[in-house]
C-alpha positions as CSV (number, residue, x, y, z in Angstrom):
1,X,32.2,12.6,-131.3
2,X,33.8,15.0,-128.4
3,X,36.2,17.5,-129.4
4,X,39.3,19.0,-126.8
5,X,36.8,22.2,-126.0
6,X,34.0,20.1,-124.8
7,X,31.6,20.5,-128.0
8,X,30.5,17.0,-128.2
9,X,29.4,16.7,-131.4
10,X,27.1,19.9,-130.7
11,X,25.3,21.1,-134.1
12,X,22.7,23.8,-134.3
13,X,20.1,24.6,-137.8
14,X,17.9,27.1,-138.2
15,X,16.1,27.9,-141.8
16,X,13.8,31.2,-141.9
17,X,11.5,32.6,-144.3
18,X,8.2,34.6,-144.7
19,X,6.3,31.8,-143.1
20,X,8.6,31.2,-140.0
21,X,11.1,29.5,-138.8
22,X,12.4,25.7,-138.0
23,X,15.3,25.5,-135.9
24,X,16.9,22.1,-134.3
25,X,20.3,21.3,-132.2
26,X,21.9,18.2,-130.8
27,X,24.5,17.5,-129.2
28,X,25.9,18.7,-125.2
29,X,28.3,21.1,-124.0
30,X,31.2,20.6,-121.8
31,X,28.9,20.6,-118.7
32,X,27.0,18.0,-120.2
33,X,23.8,20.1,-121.0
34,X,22.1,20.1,-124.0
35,X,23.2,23.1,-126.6
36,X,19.8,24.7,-126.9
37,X,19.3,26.8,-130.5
38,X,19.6,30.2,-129.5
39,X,23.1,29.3,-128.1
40,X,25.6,32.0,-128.8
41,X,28.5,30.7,-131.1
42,X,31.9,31.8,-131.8
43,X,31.4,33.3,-135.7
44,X,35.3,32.7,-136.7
45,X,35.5,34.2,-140.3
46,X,31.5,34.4,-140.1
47,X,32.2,37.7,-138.6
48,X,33.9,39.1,-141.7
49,X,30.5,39.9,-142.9
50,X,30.1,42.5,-140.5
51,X,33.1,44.4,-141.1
52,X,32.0,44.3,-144.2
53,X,28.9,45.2,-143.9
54,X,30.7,48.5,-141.6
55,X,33.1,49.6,-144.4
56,X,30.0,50.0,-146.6
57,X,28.1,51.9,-144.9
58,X,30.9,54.1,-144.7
59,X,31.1,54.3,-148.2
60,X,27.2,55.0,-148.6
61,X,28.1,58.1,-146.1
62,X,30.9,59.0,-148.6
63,X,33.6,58.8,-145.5
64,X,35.4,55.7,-147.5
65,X,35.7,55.3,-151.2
66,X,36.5,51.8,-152.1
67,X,39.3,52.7,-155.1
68,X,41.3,54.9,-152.9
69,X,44.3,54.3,-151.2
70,X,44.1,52.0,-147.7
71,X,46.9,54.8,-147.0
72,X,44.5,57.4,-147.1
73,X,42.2,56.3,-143.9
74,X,45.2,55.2,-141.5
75,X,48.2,55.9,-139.4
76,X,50.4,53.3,-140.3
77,X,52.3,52.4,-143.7
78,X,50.6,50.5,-146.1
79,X,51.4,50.2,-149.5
80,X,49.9,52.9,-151.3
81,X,48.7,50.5,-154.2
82,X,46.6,48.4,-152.0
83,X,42.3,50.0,-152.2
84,X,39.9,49.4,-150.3
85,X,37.8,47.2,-152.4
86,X,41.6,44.8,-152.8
87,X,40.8,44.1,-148.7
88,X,37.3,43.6,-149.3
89,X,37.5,41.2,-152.1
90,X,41.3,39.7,-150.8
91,X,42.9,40.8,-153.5
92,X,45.4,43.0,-151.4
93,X,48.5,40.2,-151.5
94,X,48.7,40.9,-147.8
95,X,49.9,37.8,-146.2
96,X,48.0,36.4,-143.5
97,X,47.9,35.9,-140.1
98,X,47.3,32.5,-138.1
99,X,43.7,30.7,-139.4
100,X,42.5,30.7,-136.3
101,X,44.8,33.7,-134.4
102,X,41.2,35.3,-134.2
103,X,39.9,33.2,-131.4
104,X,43.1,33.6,-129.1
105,X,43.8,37.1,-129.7
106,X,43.4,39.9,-127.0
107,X,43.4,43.3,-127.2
108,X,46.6,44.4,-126.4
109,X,49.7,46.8,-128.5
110,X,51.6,44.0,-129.5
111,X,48.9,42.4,-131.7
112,X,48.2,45.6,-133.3
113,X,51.9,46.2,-134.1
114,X,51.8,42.2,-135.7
115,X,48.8,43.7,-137.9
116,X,50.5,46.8,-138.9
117,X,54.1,44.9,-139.2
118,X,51.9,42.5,-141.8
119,X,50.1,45.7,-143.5
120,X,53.4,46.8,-144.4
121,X,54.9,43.9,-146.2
122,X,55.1,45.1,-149.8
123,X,54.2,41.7,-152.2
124,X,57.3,40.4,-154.6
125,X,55.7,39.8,-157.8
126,X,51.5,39.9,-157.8
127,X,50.1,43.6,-158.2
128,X,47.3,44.3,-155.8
129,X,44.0,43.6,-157.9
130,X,45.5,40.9,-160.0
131,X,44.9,37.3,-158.0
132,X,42.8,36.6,-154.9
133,X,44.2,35.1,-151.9
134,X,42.5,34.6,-148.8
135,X,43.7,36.7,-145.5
136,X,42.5,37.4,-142.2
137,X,45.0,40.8,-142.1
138,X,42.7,42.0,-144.9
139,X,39.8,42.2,-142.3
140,X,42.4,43.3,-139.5
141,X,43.3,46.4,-141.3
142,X,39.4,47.2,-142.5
143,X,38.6,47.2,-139.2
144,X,41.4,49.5,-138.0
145,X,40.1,51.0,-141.0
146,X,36.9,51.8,-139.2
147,X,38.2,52.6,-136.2
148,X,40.4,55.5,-137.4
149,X,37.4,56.9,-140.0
150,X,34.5,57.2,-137.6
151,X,36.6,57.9,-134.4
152,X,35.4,55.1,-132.1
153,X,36.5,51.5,-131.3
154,X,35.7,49.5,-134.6
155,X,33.6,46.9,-132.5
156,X,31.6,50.1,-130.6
157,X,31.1,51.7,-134.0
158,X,29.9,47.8,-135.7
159,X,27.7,47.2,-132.4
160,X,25.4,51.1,-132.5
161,X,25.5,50.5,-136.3
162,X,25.2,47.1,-137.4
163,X,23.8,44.8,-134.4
164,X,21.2,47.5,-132.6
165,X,19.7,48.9,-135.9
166,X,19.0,45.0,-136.5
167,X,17.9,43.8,-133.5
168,X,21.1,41.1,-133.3
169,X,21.0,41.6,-129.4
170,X,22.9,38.6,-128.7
171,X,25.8,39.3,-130.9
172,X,28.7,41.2,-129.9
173,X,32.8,40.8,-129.8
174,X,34.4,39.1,-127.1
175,X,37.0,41.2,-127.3
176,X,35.3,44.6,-126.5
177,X,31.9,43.9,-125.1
178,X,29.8,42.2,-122.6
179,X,27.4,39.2,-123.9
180,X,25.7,36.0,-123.4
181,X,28.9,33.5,-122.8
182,X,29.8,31.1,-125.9
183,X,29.8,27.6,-126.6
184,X,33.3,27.1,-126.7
185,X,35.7,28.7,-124.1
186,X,37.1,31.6,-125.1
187,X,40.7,33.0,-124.3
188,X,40.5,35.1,-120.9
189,X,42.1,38.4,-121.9
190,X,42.0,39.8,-118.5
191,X,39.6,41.9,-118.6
192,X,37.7,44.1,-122.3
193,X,39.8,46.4,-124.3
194,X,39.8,47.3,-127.7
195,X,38.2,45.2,-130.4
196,X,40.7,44.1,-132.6
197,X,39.3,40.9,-134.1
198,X,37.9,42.1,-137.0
199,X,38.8,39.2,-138.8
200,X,36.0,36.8,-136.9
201,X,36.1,37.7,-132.9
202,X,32.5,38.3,-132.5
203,X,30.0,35.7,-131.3
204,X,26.2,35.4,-132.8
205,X,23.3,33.0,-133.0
206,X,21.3,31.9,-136.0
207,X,18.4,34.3,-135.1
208,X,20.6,37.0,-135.0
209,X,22.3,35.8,-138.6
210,X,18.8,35.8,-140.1
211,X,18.5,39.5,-138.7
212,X,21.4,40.2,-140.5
213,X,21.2,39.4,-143.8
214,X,17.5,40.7,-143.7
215,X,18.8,43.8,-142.6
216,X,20.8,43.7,-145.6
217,X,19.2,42.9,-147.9
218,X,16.3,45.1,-147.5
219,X,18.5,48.1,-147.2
220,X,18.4,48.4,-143.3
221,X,21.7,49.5,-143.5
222,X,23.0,51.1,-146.5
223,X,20.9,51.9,-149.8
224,X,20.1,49.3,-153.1
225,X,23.1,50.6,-155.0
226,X,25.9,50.4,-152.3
227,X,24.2,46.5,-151.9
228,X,24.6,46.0,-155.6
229,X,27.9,47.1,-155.5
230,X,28.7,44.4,-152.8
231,X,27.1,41.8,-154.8
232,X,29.3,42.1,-157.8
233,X,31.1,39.3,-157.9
234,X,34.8,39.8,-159.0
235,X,37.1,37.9,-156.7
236,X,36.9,34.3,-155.7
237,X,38.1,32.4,-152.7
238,X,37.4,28.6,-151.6
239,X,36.6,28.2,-155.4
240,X,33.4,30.5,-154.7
241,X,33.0,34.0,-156.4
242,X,33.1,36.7,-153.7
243,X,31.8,40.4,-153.7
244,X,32.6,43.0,-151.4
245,X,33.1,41.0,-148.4
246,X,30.3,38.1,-149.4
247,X,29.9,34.8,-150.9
248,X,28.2,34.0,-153.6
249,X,26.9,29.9,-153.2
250,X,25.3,27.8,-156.1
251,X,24.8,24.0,-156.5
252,X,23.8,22.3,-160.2
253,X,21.6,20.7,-157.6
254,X,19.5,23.4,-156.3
255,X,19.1,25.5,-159.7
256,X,16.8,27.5,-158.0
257,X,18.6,28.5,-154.8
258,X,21.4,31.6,-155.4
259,X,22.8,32.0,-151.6
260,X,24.6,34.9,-150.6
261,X,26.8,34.7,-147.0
262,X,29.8,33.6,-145.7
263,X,31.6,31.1,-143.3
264,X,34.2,30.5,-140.8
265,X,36.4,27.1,-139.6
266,X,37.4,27.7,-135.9
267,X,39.3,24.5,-135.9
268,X,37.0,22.7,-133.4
269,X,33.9,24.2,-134.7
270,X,32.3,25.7,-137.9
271,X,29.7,28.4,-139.3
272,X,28.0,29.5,-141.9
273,X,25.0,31.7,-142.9
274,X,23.5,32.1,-146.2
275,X,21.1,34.1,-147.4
276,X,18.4,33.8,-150.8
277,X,16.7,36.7,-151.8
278,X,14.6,35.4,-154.2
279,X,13.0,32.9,-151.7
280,X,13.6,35.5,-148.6
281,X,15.1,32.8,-147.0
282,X,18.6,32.1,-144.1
283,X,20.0,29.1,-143.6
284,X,22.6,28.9,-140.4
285,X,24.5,26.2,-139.4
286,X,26.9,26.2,-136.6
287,X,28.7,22.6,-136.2
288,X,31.4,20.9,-134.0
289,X,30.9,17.8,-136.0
290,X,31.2,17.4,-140.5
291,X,31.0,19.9,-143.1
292,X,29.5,23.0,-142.8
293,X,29.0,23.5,-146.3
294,X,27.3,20.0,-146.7
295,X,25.1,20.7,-143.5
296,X,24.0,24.0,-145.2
297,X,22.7,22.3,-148.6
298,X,21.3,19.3,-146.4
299,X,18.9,22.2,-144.8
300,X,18.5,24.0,-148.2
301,X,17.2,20.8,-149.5
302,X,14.8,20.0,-146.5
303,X,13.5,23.3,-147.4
304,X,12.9,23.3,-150.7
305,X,10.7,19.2,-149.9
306,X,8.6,21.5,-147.4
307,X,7.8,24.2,-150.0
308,X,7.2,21.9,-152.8
């Protein structure tokens, strides 16, 4: 199976715990070489996590508190009902931009007044904090959020406080920053400017994933209670209960498996990353070809035959 940005059916798995790691790929890329498993991938909503991940530790710092006013932390009009925890859990009623605007966008004035024109769209009828709907301009404005609070681009700020502490050195946005080139061509923006993308522009591999969410969740980046707060799980979205900017994942399959991640759909290509705590274990799955979500419990189970 080939897809129009020369994936070819390219899939890469990795599944880490204590006792190591087992990581596989198939499939070529558009020069006909085959996609090795520490290939960098496009994260597409994947990247939400980190932004999330960012706002937190700005509220362990007591710089943000997640029941005030978005209005508080920027320049631009937003409507003063709309908190910071309503864009964390999409619960703000902020419309959305394009699905997959993130992977074409470049850093220029005119997105950023699309984002602001979008922030300031007051709903008709829903309240902020009353329903959940998914939307990318949630994680737009968090990250402008960022940017304004700490003074510094958003991705500059994310990279010396998310990736380096954690070792992620092959993660980074496209937008902003200098890395290992992508699967999947990217749009050519002319040259790096302001990261913008906070929605899913950064690109990652599935070691640096597993850095991640250990980083996480053994408090490399914020303390246990601001993690608890992230894991309480009072929105939903894709029929799965969502924290602070994460996924909670079950299956009546795998009783014993509680996941904890997120995922993106680029169109031509797909991610996810999970994490269990109770089994200290990350599954990543980064796909040009089926169902992310099906991959990621197909891994799960091979997992769980190894261990048993």
């Amino acid at each position: 199976m080939a897809s129009n940005d020369g994936l070819n059916g390219a899939v890469i798995v990795g599944v880490f715990d204590e006792s190591g790691s087992s990581m596989a790929s198939s499939g070529v890329d558009a020069d006909g070489l085959p996609v090795a498993v520490d290939r960098p991938w496009p994260t597409a909503s994947l990247g939400k996590v980190f932004t999330a991940a960012a706002v937190m530790q700005l509220v362990d710092a007591g710089l943000v508190d997640l029941d005030a006013p978005v209005a508080e932390y920027v320049d631009f009009p937003i409507w003063d009902k709309i908190t910071v925890r309503h864009l964390l859990q999409h619960k703000s009623t902020l419309p959305t931009t394009n699905p997959f605007s993130a992977l074409f966008r470049c850093p220029d004035e005119a997105t950023i007044a699309e984002i602001e024109k979008l922030a300031g769209k007051e709903p008709g009828s829903t309240e902020p904090g009353e329903t959940s709907s998914y939307s990318n301009t949630n994680y737009l404005v968090l990250g402008r959020l960022v940017g304004l609070v700490t003074g510094q681009d958003p991705g500059d700020y994310i990279q010396e406080n998310v990736f380096q502490p954690l070792g992620m050195e092959s993660t980074y946005w496209y937008e902003s920053q200098v890395g290992p080139a992508p699967l999947r061509p990217l749009t050519d923006c002319g040259g790096l400017g302001e990261t913008i993308g906070t929605d899913g522009a950064a690109i990652t591999t599935i070691e640096d994933m597993d850095s991640f969410y250990r980083g996480l969740f053994s408090e490399g980046l914020f303390g246990a209670e601001i993690l608890k707060q992230m894991l309480e799980m009072d929105s939903q979205v894709f029929g799965f209960r969502l924290g602070l900017g994460i996924l909670e994942m079950v299956n009546d399959s795998y009783p014993d498996d509680l996941l904890y991640g997120f995922g993106g759909d680029g169109g031509s290509f797909k991610t996810a990353a999970f994490h269990d705590p109770a089994k200290s274990r990350t599954v990543v799955v980064f796909t040009a070809v089926g169902d992310q979500v099906s991959l990621l419990w197909e891994a799960i189970d091979w997992a769980n035959q190894l261990t048993n």
